[in-house]
C-alpha positions as semicolon CSV with decimal commas, in nm:
position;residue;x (nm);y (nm);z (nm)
1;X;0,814;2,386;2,058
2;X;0,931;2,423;1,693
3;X;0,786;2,226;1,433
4;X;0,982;2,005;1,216
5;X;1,078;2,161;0,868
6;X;1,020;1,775;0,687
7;X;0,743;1,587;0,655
8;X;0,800;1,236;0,788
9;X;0,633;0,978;0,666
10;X;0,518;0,696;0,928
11;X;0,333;0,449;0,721
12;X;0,076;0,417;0,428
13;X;-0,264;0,392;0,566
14;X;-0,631;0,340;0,482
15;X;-0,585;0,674;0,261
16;X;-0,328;0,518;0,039
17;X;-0,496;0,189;0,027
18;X;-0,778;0,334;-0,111
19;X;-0,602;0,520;-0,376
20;X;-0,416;0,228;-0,481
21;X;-0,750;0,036;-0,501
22;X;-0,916;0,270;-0,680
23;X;-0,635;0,315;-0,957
24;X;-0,616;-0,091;-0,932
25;X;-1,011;-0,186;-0,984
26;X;-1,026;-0,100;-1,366
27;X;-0,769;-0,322;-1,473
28;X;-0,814;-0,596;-1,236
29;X;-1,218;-0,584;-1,379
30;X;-1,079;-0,594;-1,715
31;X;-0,856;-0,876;-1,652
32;X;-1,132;-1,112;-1,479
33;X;-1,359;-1,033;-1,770
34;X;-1,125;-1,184;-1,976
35;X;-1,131;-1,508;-1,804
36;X;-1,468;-1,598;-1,744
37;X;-1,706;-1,738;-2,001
38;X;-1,897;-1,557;-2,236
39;X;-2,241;-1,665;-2,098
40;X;-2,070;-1,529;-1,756
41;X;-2,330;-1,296;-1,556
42;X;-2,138;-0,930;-1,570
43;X;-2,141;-0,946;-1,184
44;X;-1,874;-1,250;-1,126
45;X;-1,612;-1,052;-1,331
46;X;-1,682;-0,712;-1,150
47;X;-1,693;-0,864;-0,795
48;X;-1,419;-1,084;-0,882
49;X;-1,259;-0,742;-0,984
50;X;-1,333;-0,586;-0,689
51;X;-1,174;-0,839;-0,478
52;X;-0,897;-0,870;-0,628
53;X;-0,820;-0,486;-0,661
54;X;-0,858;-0,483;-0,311
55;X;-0,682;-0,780;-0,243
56;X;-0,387;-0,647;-0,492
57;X;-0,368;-0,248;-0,305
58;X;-0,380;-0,492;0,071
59;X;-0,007;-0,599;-0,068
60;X;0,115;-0,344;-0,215
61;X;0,029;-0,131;0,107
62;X;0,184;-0,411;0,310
63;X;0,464;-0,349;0,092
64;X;0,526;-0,011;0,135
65;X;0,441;-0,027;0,469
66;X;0,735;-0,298;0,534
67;X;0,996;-0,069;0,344
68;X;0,904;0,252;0,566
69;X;0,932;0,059;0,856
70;X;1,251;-0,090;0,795
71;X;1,353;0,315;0,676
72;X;1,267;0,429;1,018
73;X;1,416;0,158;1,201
74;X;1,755;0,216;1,050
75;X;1,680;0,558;1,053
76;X;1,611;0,511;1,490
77;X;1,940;0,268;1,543
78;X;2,146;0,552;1,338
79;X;2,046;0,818;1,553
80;X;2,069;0,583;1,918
81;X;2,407;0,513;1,786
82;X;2,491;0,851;1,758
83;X;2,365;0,951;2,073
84;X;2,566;0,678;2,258
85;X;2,905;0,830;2,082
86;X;2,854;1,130;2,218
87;X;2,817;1,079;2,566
């Protein structure tokens, strides 16, 4: 069997949530320790940060994830199509 010459891409998984977390978690620890008080404990704004980095890359994965899908189903309904007209 010959491989295909294009990459396909199914989904975005844990690899790209993680990089989206990661690039997320500086701002989103910058922006909590902006609104919290000044007598705050530098823990609340970091875990606050952390959730909501990873809380932020679980949507925007979802996201991507939702467009791909809806890609490839187009993508599968095109090519059934096609495969009916030719029969």
């Amino acid at each position: 069997m010959a491989k295909k010459d294009s990459f396909e891409f199914d989904a975005a998984g844990w690899l790209f949530w993680l990089i989206v977390f990661v690039a997320l978690i500086g701002p989103a620890i910058y922006g909590c320790s902006k609104i919290v008080y000044a007598r705050t404990s530098a823990v609340v704004p970091i875990g606050m940060g952390v959730v909501g980095a990873a809380v932020g890359a679980g949507v925007v994965s979802w996201a991507v994830n939702a467009v791909v899908q809806r890609r490839r189903k187009k993508k599968r309904l095109a090519e059934r199509k096609k495969s009916k007209k030719r029969k």
